[in-house]
KOLPA-735159 format. One record per residue: residue number from 1; x, y, z of N, C-alpha, C, CB in turn; residue in three letters. Coordinates in steps of 0.05 Angstrom, whole numbers, plus 5000, padded with zeros to 4 digits. Glycine has a CB too. Example, Ala and Ser with C-alpha at 12.3 -4.5 7.8 and 13.67 -1.06 7.14 Angstrom:
<rs>
- resi_n_c1_n_c2_n_c3_ca_c1_ca_c2_ca_c3_c_c1_c_c2_c_c3_cb_c1_cb_c2_cb_c3_resn
- 1_5264_4886_5156_5246_4910_5156_5264_4934_5156_5226_4911_5181_ALA $
- 2_5257_4955_5142_5273_4979_5143_5258_5001_5157_5282_4988_5114_SER $
</rs>
This chain:
<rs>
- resi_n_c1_n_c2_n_c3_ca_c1_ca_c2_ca_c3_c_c1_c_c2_c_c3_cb_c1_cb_c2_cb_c3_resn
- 1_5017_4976_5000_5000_5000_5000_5018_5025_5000_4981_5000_5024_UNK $
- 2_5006_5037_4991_5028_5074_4980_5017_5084_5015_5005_5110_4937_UNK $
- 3_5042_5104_5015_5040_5117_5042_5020_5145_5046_5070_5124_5050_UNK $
- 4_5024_5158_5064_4999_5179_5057_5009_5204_5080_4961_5162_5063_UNK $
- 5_5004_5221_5087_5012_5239_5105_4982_5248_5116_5032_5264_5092_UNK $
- 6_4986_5250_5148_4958_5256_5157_4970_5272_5184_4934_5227_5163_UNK $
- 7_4956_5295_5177_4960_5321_5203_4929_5311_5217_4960_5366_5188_UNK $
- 8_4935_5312_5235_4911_5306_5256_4920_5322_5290_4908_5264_5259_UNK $
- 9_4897_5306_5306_4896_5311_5329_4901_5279_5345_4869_5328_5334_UNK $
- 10_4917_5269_5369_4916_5253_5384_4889_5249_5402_4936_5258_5395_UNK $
- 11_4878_5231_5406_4856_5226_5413_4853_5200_5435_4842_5224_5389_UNK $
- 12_4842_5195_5454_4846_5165_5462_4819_5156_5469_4865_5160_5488_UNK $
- 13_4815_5130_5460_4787_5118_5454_4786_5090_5488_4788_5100_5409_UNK $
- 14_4765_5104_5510_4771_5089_5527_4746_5065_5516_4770_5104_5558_UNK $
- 15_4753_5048_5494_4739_5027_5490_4750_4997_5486_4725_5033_5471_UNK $
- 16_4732_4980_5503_4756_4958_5510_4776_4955_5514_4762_4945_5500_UNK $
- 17_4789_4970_5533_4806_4974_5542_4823_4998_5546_4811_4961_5535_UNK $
- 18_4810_5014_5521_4830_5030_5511_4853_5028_5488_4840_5034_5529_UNK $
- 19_4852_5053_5476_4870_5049_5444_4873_5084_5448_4847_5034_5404_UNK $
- 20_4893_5085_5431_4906_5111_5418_4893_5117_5395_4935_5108_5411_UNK $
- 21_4887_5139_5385_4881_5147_5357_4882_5176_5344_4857_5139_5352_UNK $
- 22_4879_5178_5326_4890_5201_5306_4860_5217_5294_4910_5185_5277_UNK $
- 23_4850_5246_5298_4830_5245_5277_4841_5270_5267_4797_5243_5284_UNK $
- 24_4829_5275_5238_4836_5295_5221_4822_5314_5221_4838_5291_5201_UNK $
- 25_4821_5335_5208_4802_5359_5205_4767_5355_5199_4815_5375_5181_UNK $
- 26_4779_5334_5179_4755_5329_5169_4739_5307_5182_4758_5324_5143_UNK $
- 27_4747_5298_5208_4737_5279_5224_4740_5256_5213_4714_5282_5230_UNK $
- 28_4765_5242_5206_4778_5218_5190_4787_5203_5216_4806_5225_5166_UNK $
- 29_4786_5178_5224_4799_5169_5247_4820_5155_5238_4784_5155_5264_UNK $
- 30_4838_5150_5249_4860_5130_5241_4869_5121_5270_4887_5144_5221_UNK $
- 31_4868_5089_5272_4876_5076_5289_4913_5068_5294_4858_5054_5284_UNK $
- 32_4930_5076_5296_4960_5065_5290_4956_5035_5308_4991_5090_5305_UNK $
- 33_4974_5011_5294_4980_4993_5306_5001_4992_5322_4981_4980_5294_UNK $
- 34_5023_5016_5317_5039_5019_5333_5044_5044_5343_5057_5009_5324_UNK $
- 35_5032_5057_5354_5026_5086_5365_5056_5090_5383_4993_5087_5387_UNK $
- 36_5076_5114_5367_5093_5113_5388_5087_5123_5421_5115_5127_5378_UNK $
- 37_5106_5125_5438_5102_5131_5464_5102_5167_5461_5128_5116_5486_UNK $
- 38_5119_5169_5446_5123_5213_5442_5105_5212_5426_5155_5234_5426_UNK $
- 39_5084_5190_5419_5061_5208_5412_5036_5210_5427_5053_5202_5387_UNK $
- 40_5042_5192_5446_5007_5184_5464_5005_5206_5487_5004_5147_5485_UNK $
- 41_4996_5226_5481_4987_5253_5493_4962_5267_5480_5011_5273_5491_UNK $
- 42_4942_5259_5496_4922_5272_5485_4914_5295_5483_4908_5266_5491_UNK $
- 43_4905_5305_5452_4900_5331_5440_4924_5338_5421_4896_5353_5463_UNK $
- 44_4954_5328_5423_4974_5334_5413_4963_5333_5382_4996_5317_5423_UNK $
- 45_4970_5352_5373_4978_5364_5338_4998_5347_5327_4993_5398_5336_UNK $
- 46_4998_5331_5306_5021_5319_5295_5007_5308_5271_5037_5298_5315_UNK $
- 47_5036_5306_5251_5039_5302_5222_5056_5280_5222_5050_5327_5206_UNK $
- 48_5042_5262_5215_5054_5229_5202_5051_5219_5179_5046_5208_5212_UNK $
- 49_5070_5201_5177_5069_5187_5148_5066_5160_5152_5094_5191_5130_UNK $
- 50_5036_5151_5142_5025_5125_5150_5027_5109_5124_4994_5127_5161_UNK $
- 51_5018_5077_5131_5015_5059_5118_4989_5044_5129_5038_5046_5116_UNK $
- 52_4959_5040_5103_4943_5025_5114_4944_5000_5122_4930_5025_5103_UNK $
- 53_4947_4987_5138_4942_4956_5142_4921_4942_5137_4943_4950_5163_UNK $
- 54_4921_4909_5135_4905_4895_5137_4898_4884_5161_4908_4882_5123_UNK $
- 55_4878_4893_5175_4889_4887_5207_4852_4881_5220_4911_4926_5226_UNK $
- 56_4850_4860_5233_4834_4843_5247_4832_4862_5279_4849_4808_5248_UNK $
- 57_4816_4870_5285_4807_4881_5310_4778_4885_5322_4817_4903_5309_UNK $
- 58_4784_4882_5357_4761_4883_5366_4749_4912_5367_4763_4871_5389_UNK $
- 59_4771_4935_5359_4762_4951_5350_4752_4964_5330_4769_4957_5354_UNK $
- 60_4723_4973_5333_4710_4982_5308_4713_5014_5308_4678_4973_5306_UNK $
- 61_4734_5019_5306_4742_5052_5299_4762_5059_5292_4740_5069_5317_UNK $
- 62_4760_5077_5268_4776_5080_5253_4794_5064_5229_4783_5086_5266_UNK $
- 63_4817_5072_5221_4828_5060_5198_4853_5051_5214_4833_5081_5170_UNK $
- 64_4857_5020_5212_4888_5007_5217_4912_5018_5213_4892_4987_5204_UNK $
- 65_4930_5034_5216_4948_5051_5197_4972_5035_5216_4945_5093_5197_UNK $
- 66_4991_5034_5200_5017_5030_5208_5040_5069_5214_5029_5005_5175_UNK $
- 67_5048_5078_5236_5069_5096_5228_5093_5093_5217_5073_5107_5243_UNK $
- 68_5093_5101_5202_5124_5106_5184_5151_5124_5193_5116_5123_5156_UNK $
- 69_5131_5148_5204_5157_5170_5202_5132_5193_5221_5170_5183_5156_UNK $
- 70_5146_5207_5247_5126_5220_5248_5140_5259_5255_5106_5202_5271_UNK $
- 71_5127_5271_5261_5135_5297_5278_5118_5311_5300_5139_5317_5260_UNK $
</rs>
């Protein structure tokens, strides 16, 4: 899958357990499978370069994204 750049907002979803996530301006969610640690601060502003995954979860929110590269 081609990569993609997404400015968003940090967000944390207290469902089943809890997850990290990303939404955009336009209210796009993106789930990372591997959410770094300098990024899990909620509300934080940041610009990444993702990859979609194919990814099996008990979570129904958002898009699977792999991070690539972030700031």
């Amino acid at each position: 899958m081609s990569k993609m750049k997404i400015k968003g907002k940090v967000v944390y979803q207290n469902i089943e357990g809890g997850f990290w996530g990303i939404e955009d301006a336009k209210g796009n969610q993106y789930r990372p499978v591997n959410m770094p640690a300098a990024l899990q601060e909620k509300g934080k502003n940041v610009e990444i370069v993702a990859k979609e995954v194919d990814e099996m979860s008990v979570f129904m929110w958002g898009i699977a994204i792999k991070i690539v590269s972030f700031e």
